[in-house]
C-alpha positions, -999 to +999 in steps of 0.1 A: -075+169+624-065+179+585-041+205+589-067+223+564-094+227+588-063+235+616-065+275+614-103+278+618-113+251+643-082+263+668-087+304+659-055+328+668-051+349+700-039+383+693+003+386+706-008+399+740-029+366+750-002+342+746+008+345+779+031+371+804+033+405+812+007+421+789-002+434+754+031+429+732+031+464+728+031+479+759+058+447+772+097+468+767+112+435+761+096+425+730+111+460+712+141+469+734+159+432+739+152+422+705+148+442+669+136+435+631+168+426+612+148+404+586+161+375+608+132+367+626+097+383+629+082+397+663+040+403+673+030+431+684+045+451+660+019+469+630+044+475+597+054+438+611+021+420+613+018+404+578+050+381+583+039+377+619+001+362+612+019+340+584+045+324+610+013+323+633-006+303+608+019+274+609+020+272+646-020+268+650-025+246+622+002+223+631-004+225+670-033+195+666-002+174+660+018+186+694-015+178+713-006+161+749+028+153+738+060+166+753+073+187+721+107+204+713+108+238+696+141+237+679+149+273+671+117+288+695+128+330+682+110+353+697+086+326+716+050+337+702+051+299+688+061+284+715+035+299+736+011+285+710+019+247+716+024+249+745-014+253+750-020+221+741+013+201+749+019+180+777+055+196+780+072+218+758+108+229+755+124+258+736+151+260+723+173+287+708+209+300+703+207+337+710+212+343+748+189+376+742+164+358+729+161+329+754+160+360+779+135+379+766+111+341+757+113+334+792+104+362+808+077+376+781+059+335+785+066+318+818+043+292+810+074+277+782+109+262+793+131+279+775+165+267+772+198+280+754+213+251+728+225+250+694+207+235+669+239+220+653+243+194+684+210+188+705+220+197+736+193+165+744+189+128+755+179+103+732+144+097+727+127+119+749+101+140+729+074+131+710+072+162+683+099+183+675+087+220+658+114+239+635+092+265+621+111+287+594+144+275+611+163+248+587+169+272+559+187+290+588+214+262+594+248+254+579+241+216+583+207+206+578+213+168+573+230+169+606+200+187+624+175+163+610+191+134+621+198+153+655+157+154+656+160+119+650+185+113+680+159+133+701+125+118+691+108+086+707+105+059+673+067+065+663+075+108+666+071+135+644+093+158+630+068+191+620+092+216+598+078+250+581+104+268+555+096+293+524+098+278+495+124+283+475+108+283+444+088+318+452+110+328+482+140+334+456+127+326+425+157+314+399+184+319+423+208+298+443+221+320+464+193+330+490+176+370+487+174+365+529+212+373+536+203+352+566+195+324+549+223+294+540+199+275+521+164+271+506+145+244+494+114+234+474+090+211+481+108+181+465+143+191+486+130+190+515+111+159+513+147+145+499+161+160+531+140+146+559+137+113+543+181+110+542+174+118+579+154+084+583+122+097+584+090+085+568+069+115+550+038+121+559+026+152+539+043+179+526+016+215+521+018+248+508+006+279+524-005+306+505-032+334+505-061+328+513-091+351+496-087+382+517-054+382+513-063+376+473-080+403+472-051+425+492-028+413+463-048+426+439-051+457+454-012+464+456-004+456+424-007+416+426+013+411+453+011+425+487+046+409+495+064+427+468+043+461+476+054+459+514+092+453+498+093+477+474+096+513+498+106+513+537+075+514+555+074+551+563+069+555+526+035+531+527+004+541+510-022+549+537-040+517+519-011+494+523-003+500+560-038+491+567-041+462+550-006+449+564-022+457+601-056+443+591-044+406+581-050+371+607-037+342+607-070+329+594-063+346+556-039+319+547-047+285+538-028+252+533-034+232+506-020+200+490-025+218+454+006+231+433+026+228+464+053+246+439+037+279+437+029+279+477+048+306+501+055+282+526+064+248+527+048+228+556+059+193+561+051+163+589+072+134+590+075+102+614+103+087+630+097+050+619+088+025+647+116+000+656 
């Protein structure tokens, strides 16, 4: 399925139908074991839900590719994502650092196996999954070459590596040094393809997200950028018009595109482990 058409034909299930103990907000452990440092992004949460629906729309438009395999989440976060793939997976794994956060994934979606690990050393035996997921992860990691050919280490020859990141380009536009304190490293579209193919694998497409027209037409309501206008006060200070645009956004308002990658949001890139 083109990763295009991914968004629409699968739709998006609002935080509470992805599986255990109710609507996100009415769950404690979503809010009281874990909390918005800028690290990671969390559902159920309204001043929150713009970064949220944008993570969302990698997960279902590159779930076709997880589709009766046995996947990896490498860095699984809150576990909204995993819960996603996992719908369609054969078997899926999550993995994360943070023993809070494996805690609070496995209890808030039973259906996922969530397991603590550190991305630096796959805590994994060779060849054993078919896809592994890093969704906004890598620019995360002290030593990405190392994790990418640790995907490689894990993945049967013939798998795919499926890795989401912000671009660098429009993340932190003419910086080196990240804006995300915790960030180690961004990368544009040409970086990252540099950096899976050092880790032995084979490219297969490297999109951009970026708004699609509601979210257009948001933008040009806040002053051309509803990213900037959500950044530019805390969010007790939002306009009544902002916070409920910010609340109104899906996953379905942002599209991915093979077009000026180099201007997208997001980068979203598939690669294969080559065959023996």
């Amino acid at each position: 399925m083109p990763l295009t058409a991914a968004v629409t034909a699968l739709g998006y299930r609002r935080p509470s139908q992805y599986g255990g103990g109710g609507p996100a907000r009415e769950r404690t452990t979503a809010i009281d074991a874990l909390q918005l440092t800028g690290e990671r992004t969390l559902p159920g949460i309204e001043i929150e839900n713009y970064w949220f629906r944008r993570h969302e729309a990698a997960y279902l438009a590159l779930a076709p590719y997880c589709r009766g395999g046995t996947v990896l989440e490498a860095g699984c976060g809150e576990g909204y994502g995993a819960a996603v793939l996992a719908r369609v997976a054969r078997r899926l794994v999550a993995l994360d650092y943070d023993a809070a956060t494996v805690a609070h994934a496995a209890a808030t979606y039973p259906q996922v196996r969530v397991v603590r690990g550190n991305l630096a050393a796959l805590p994994l035996h060779d060849g054993v999954f078919d896809v592994v997921a890093n969704l906004q992860v890598v620019e995360h990691l002290w030593d990405q070459p190392g994790f990418v050919r640790g995907c490689a280490r894990v993945l049967r020859p013939g798998g795919r590596l499926l890795v989401t990141t912000p671009n660098r380009l429009t993340f932190s536009p003419g910086r080196d040094t990240p804006l995300n304190p915790f960030h180690t490293r961004e990368l544009a579209a040409g970086e990252l393809a540099g950096l899976l193919a050092g880790g032995g694998f084979r490219l297969a497409a490297v999109l951009g997200l970026r708004h699609g027209p509601r979210l257009s037409t948001m933008d040009g309501r806040h002053g051309g950028s509803i990213v900037d206008a959500q950044l530019a006060a805390p969010p007790e200070a939002w306009p009544a018009r902002l916070r409920a645009d910010v609340a109104a956004v899906s996953a379905a308002d942002f599209v991915l595109s093979d077009v000026d990658v180099d201007t997208s949001l997001d980068l979203v890139a598939v690669a294969e482990r080559p065959p023996r």
